[in-house]
N, CA, C and O atoms as a GROMACS GRO file, in nm:
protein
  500
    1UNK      N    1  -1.152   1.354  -1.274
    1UNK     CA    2  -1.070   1.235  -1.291
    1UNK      C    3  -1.113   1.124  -1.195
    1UNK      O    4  -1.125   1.011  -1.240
    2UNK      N    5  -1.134   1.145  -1.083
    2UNK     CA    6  -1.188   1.076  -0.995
    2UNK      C    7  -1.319   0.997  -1.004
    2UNK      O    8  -1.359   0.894  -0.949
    3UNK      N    9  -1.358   1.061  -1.071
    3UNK     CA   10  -1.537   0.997  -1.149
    3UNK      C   11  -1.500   0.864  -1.253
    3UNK      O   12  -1.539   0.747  -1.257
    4UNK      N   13  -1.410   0.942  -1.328
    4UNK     CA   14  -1.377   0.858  -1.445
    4UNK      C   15  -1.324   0.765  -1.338
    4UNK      O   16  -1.410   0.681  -1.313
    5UNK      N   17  -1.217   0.749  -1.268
    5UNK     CA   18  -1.181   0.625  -1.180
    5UNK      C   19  -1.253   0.534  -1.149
    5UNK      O   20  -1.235   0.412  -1.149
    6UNK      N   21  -1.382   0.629  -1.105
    6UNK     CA   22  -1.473   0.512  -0.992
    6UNK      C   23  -1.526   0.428  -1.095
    6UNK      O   24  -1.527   0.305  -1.088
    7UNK      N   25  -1.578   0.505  -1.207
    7UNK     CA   26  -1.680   0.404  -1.336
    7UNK      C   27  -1.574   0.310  -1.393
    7UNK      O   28  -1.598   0.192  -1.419
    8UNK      N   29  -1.460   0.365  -1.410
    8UNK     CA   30  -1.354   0.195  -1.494
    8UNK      C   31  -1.385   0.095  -1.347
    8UNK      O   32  -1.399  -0.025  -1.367
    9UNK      N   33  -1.395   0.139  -1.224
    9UNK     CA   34  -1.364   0.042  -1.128
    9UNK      C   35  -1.532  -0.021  -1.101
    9UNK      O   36  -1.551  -0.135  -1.056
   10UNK      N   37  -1.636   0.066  -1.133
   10UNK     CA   38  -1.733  -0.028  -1.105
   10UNK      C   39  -1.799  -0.115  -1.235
   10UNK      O   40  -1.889  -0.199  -1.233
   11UNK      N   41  -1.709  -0.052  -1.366
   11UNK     CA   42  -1.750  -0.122  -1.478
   11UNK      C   43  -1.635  -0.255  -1.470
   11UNK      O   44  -1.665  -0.359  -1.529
   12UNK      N   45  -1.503  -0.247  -1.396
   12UNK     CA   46  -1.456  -0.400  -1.453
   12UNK      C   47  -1.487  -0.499  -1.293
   12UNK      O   48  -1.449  -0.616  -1.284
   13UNK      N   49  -1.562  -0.425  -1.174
   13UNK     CA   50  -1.590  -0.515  -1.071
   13UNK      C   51  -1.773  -0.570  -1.115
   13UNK      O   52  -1.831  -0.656  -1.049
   14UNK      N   53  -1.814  -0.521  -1.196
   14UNK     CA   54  -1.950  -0.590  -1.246
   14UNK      C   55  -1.907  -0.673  -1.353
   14UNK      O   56  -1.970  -0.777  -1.377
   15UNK      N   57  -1.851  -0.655  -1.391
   15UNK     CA   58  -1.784  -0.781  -1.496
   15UNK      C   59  -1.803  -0.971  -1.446
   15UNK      O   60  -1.737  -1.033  -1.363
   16UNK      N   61  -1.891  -1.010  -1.514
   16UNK     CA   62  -1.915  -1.137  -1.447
   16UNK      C   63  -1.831  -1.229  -1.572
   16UNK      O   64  -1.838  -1.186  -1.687
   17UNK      N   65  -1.761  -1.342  -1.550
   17UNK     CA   66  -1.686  -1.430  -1.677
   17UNK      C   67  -1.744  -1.548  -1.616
   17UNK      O   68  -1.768  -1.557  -1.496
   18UNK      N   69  -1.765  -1.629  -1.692
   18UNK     CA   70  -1.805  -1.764  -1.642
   18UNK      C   71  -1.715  -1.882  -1.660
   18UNK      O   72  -1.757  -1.995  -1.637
   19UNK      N   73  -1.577  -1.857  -1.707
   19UNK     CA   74  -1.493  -1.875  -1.705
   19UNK      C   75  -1.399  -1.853  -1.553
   19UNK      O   76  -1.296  -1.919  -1.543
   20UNK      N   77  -1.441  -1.754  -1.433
   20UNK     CA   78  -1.350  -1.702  -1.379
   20UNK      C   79  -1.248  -1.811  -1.288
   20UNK      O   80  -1.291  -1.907  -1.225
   21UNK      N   81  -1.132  -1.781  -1.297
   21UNK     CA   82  -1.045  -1.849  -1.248
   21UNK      C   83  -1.043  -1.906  -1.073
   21UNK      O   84  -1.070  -1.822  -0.986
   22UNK      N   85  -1.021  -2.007  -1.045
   22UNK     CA   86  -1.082  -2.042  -0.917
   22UNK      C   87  -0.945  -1.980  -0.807
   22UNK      O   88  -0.836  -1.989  -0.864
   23UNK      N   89  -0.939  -1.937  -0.702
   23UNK     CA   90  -0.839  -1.894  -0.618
   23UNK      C   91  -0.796  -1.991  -0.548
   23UNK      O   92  -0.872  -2.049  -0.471
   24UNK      N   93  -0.663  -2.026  -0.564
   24UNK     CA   94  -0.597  -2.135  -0.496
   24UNK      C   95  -0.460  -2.091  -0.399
   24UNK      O   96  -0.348  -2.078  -0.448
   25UNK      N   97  -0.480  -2.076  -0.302
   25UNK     CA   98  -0.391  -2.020  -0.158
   25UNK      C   99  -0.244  -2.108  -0.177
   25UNK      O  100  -0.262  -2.230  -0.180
   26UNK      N  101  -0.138  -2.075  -0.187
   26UNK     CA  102  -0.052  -2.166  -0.189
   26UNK      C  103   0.022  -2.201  -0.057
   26UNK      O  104  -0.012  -2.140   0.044
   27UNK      N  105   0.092  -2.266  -0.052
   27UNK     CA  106   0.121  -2.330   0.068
   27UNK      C  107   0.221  -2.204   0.126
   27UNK      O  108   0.198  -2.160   0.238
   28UNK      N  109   0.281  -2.174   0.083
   28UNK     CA  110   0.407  -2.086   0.127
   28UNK      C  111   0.308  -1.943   0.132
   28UNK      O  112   0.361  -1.837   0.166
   29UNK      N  113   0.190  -1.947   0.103
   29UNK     CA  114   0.135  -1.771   0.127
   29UNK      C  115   0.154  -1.728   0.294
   29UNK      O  116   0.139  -1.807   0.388
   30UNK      N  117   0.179  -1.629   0.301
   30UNK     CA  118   0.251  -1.582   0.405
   30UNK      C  119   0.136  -1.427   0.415
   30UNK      O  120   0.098  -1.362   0.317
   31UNK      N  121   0.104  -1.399   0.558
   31UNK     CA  122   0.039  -1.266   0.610
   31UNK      C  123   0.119  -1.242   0.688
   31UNK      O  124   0.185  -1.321   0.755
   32UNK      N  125   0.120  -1.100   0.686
   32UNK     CA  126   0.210  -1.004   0.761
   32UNK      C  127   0.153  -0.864   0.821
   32UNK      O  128   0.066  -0.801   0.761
   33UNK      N  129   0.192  -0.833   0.907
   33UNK     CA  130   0.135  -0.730   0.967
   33UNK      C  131   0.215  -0.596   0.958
   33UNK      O  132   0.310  -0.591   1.036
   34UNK      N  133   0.192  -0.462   0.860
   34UNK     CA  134   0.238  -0.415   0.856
   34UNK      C  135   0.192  -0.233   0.926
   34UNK      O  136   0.079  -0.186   0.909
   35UNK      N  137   0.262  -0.186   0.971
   35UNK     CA  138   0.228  -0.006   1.038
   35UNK      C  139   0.306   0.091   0.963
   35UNK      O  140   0.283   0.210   0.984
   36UNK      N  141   0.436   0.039   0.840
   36UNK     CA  142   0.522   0.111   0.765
   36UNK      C  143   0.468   0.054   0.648
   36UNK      O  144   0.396  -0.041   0.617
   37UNK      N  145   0.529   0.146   0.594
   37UNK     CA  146   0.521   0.081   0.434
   37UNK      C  147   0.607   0.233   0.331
   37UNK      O  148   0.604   0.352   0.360
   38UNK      N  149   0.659   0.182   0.239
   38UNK     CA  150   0.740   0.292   0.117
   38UNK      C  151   0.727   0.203   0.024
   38UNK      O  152   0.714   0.081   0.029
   39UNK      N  153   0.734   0.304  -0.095
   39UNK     CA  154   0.719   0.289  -0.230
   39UNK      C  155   0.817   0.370  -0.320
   39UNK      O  156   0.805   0.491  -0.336
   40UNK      N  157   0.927   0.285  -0.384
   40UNK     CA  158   0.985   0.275  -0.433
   40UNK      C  159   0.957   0.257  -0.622
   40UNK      O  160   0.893   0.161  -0.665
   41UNK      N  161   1.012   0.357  -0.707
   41UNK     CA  162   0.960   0.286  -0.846
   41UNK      C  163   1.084   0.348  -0.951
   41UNK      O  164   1.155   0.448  -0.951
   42UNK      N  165   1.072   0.261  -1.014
   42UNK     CA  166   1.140   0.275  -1.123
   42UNK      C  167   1.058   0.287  -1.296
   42UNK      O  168   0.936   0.279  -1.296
   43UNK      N  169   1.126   0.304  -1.427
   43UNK     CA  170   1.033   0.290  -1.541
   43UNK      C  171   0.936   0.198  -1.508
   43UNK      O  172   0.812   0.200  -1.510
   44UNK      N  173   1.060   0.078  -1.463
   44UNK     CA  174   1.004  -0.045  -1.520
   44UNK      C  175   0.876  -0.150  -1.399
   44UNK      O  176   0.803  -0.244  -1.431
   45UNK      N  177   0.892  -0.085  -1.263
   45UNK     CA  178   0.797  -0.119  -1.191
   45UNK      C  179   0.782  -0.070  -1.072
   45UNK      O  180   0.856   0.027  -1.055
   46UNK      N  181   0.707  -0.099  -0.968
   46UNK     CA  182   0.726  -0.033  -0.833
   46UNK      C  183   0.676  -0.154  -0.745
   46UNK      O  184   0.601  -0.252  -0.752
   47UNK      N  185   0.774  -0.078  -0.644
   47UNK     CA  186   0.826  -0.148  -0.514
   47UNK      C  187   0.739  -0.068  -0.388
   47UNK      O  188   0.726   0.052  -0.365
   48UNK      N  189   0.700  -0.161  -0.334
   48UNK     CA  190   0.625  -0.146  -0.207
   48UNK      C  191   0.683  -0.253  -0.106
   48UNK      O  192   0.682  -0.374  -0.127
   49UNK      N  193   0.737  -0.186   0.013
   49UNK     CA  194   0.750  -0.267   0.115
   49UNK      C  195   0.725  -0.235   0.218
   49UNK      O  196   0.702  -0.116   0.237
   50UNK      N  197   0.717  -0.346   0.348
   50UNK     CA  198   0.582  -0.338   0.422
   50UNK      C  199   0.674  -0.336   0.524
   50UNK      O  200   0.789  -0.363   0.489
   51UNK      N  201   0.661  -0.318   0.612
   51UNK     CA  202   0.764  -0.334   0.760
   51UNK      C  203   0.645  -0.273   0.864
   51UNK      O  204   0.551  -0.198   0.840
   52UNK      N  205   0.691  -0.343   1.000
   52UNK     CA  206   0.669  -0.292   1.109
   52UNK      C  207   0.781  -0.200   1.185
   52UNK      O  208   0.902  -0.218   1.177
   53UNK      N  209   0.714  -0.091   1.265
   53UNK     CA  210   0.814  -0.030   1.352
   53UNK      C  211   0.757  -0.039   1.498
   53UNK      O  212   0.640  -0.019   1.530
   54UNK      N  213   0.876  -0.078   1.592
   54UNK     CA  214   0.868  -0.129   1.718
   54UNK      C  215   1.011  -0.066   1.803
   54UNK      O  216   1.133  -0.062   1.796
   55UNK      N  217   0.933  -0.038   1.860
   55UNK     CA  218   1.016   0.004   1.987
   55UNK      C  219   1.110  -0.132   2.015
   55UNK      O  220   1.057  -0.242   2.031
   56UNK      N  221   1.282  -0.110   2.020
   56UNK     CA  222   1.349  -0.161   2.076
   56UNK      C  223   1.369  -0.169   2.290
   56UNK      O  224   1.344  -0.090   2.381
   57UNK      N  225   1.423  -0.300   2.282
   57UNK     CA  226   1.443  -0.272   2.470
   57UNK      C  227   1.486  -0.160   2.505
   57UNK      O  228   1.447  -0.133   2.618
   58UNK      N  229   1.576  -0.051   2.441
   58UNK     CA  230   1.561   0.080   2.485
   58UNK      C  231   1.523   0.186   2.433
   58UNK      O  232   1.585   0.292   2.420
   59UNK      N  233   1.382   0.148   2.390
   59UNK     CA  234   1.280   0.244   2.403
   59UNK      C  235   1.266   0.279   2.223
   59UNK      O  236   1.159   0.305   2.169
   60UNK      N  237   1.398   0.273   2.153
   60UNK     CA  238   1.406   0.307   2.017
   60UNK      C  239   1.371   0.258   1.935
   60UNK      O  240   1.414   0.145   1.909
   61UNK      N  241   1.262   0.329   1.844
   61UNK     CA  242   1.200   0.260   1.753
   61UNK      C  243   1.266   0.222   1.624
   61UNK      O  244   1.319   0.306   1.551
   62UNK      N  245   1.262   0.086   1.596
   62UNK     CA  246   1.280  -0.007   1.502
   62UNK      C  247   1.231  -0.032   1.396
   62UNK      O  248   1.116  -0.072   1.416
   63UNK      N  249   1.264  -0.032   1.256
   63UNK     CA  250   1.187  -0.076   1.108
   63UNK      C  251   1.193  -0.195   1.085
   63UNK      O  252   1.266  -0.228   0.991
   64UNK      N  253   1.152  -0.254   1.128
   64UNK     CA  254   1.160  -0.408   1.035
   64UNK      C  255   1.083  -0.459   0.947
   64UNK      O  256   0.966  -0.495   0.966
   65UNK      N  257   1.160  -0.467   0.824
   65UNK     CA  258   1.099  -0.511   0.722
   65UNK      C  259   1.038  -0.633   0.691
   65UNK      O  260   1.107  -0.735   0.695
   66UNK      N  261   0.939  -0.639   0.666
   66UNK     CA  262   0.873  -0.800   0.641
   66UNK      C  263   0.814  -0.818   0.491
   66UNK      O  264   0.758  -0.926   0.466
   67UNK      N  265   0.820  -0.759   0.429
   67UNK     CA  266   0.838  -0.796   0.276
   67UNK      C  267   0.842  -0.671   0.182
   67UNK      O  268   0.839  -0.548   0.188
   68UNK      N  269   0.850  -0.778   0.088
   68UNK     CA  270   0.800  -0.644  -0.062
   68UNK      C  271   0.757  -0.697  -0.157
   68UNK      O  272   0.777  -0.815  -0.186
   69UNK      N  273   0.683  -0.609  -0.224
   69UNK     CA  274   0.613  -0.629  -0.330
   69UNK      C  275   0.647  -0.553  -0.467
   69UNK      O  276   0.648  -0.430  -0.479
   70UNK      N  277   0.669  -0.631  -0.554
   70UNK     CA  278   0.691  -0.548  -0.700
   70UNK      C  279   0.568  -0.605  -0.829
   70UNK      O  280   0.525  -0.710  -0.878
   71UNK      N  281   0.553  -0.483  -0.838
   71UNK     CA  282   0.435  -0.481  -0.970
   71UNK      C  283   0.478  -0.386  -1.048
   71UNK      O  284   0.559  -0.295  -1.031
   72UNK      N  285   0.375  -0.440  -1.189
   72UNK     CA  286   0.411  -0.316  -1.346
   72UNK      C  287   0.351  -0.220  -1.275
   72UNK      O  288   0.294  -0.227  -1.166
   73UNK      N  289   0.376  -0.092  -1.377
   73UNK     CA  290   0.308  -0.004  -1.311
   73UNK      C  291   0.196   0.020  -1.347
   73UNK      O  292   0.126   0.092  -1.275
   74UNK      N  293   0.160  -0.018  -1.431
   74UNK     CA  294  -0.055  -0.076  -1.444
   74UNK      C  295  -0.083  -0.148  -1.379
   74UNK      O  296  -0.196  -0.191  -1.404
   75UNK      N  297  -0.038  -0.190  -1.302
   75UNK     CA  298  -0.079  -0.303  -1.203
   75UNK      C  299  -0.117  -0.182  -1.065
   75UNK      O  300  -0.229  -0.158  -1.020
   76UNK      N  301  -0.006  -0.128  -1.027
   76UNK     CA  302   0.019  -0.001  -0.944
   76UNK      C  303  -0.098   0.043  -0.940
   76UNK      O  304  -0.191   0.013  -0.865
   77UNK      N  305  -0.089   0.136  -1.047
   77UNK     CA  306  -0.230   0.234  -1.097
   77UNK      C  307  -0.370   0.144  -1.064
   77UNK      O  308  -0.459   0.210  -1.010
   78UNK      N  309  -0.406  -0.028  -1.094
   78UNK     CA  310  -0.507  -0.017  -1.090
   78UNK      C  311  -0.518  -0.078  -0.929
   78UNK      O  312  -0.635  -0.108  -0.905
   79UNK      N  313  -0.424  -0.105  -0.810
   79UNK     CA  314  -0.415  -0.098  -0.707
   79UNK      C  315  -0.429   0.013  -0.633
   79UNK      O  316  -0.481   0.010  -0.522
   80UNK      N  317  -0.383   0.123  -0.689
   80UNK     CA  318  -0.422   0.257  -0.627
   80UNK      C  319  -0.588   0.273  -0.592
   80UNK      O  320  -0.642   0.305  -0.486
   81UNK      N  321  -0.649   0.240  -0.721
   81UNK     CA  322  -0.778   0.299  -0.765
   81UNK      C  323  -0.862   0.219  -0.638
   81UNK      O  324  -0.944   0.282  -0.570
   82UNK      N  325  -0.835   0.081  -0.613
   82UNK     CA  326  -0.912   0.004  -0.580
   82UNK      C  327  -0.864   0.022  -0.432
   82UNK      O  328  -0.949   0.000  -0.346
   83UNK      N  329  -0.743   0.059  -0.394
   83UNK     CA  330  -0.732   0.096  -0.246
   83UNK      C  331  -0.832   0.213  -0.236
   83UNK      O  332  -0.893   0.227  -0.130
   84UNK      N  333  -0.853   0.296  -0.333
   84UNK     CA  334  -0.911   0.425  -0.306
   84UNK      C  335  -1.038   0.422  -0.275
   84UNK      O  336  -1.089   0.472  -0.174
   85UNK      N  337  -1.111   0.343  -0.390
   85UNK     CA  338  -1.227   0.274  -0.352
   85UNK      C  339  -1.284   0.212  -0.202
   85UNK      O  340  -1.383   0.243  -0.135
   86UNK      N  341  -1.185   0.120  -0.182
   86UNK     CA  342  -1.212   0.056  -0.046
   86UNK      C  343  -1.214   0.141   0.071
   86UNK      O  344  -1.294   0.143   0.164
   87UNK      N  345  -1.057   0.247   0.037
   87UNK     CA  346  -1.071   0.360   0.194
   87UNK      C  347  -1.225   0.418   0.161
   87UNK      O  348  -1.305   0.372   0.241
   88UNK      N  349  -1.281   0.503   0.067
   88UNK     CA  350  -1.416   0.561   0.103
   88UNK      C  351  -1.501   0.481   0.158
   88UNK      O  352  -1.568   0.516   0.255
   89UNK      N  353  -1.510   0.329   0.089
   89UNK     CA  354  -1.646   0.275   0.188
   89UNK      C  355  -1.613   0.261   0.321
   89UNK      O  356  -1.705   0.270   0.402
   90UNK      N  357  -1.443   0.231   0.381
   90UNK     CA  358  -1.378   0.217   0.489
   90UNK      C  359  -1.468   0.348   0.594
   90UNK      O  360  -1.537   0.345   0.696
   91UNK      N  361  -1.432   0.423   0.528
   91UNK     CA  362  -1.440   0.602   0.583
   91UNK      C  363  -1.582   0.600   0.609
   91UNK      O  364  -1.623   0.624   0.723
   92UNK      N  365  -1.689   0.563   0.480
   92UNK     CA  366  -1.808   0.601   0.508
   92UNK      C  367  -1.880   0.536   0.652
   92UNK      O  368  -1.958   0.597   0.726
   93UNK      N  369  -1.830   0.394   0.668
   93UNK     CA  370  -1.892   0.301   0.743
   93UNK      C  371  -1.837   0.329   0.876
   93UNK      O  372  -1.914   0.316   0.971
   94UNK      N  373  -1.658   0.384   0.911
   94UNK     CA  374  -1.636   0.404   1.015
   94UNK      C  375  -1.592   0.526   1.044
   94UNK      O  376  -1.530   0.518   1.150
   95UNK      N  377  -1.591   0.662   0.994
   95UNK     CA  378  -1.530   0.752   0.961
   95UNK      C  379  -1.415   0.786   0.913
   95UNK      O  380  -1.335   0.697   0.883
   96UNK      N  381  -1.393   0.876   0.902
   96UNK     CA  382  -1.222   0.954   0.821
   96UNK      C  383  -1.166   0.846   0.916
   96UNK      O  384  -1.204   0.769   1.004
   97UNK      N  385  -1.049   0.883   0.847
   97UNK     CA  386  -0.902   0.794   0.889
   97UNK      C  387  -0.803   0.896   0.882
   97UNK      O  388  -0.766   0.944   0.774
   98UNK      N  389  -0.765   0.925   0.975
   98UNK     CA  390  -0.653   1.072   1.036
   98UNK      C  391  -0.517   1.007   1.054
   98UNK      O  392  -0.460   0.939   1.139
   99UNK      N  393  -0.487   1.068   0.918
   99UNK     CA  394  -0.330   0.995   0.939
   99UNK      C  395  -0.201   1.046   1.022
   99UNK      O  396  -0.119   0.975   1.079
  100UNK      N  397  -0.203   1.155   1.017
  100UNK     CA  398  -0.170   1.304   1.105
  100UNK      C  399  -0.026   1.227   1.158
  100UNK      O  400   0.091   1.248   1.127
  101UNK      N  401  -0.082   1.143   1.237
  101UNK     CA  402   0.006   1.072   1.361
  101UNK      C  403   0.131   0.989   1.288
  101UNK      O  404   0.246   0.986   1.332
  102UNK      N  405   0.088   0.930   1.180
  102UNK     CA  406   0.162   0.865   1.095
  102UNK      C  407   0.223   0.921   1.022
  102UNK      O  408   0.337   0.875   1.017
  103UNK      N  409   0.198   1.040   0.925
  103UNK     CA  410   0.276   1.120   0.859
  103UNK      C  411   0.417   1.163   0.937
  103UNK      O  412   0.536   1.156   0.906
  104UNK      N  413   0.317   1.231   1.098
  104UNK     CA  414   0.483   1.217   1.156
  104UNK      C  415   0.562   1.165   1.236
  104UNK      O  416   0.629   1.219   1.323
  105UNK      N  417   0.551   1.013   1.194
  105UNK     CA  418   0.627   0.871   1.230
  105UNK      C  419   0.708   0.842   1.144
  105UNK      O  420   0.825   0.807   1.162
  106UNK      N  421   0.633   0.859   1.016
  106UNK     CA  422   0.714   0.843   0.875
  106UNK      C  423   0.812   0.967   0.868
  106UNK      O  424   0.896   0.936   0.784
  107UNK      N  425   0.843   1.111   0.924
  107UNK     CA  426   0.980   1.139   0.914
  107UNK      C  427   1.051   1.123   0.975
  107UNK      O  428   1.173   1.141   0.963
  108UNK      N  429   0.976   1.076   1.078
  108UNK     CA  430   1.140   1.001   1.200
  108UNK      C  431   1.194   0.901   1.168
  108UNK      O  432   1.304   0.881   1.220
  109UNK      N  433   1.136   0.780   1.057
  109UNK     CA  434   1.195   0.678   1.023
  109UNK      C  435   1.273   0.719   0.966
  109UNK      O  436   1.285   0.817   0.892
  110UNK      N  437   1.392   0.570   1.026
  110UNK     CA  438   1.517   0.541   0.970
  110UNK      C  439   1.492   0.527   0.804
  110UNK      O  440   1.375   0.528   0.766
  111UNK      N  441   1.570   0.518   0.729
  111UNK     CA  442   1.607   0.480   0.609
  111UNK      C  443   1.693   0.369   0.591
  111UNK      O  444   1.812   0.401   0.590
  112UNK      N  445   1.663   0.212   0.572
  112UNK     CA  446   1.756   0.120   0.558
  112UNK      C  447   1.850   0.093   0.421
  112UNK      O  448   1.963   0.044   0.413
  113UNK      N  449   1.774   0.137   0.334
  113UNK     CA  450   1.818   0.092   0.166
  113UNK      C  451   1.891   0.208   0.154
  113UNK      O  452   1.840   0.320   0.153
  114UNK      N  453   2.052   0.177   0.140
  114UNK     CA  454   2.102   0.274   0.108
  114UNK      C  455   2.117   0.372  -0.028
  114UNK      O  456   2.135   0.491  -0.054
  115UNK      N  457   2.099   0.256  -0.091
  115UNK     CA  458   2.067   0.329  -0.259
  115UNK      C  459   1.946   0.290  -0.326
  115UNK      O  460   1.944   0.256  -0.445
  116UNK      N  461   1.833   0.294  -0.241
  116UNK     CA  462   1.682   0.347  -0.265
  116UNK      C  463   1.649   0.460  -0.291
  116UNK      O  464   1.715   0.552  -0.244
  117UNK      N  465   1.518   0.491  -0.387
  117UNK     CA  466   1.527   0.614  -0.434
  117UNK      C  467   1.434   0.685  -0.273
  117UNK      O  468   1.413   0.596  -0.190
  118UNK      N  469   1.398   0.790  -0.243
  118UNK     CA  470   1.380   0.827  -0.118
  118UNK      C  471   1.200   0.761  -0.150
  118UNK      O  472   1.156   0.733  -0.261
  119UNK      N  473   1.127   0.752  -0.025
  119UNK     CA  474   1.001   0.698  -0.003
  119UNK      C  475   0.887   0.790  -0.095
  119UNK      O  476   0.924   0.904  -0.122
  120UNK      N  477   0.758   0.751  -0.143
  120UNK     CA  478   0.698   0.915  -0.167
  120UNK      C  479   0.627   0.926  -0.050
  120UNK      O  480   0.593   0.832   0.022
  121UNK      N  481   0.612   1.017  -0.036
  121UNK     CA  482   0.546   1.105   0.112
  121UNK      C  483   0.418   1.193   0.061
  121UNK      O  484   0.424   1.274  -0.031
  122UNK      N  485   0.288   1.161   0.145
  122UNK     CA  486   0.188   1.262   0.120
  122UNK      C  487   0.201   1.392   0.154
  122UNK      O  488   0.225   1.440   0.265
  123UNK      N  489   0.182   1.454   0.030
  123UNK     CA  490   0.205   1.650   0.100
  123UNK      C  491   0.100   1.682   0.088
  123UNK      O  492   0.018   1.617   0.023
  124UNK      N  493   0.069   1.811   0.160
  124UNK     CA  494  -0.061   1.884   0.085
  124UNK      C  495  -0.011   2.007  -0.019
  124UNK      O  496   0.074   2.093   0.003
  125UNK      N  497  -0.073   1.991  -0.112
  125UNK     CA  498  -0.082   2.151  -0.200
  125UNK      C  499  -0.051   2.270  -0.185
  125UNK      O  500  -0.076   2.351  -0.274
   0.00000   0.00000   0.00000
């Protein structure tokens, strides 16, 4: 499955249009720095939001949320592929990326959304 991934992703990034649409930054685009993040989905789309966690003045670490993002879920899927893409060349050029530390940051986090469906979490097999 993973094969099949990479070829849809290097057959629609060779795709040249001469038509292609020019990228225009809008005034209100906003960067954010995020160390959290959950994903949230429903039928009809999924929710990704980005937060930082920071130690409060006493010592307790803090979620603060700084945005979210909602897409279809083909949109999702072909964001997955292309994050996936990017971590290997990421990996190849600087090595693995050991999340270890983060996995268990992410069960000490708080939960703010009270009627959110719970985060998904990487398991192993």
């Amino acid at each position: 499955m993973a094969n099949e991934e990479g070829s849809v992703i290097r057959k629609h990034a060779s795709i040249k249009t001469p038509d292609a649409p020019e990228r225009i930054r809008d005034s209100d685009f906003v960067s954010v720095y995020a160390n959290q993040s959950q994903v949230t989905s429903s039928p009809f789309d999924f929710r990704l939001t980005f937060s930082e966690m920071q130690p409060d003045q006493r010592g307790e670490v803090q979620v603060h949320e700084r945005v979210a993002v909602v897409m279809a879920p083909m949109h999702a899927k072909a964001l997955n592929m292309l994050l996936g893409t990017n971590i290997q060349r990421h990996e190849q050029a600087f090595g693995e990326i050991n999340i270890d530390r983060i996995l268990k940051l992410a069960e000490t986090a708080p939960d703010n959304e009270e009627n959110a469906a719970p985060p998904l979490r990487l398991e192993s097999e």
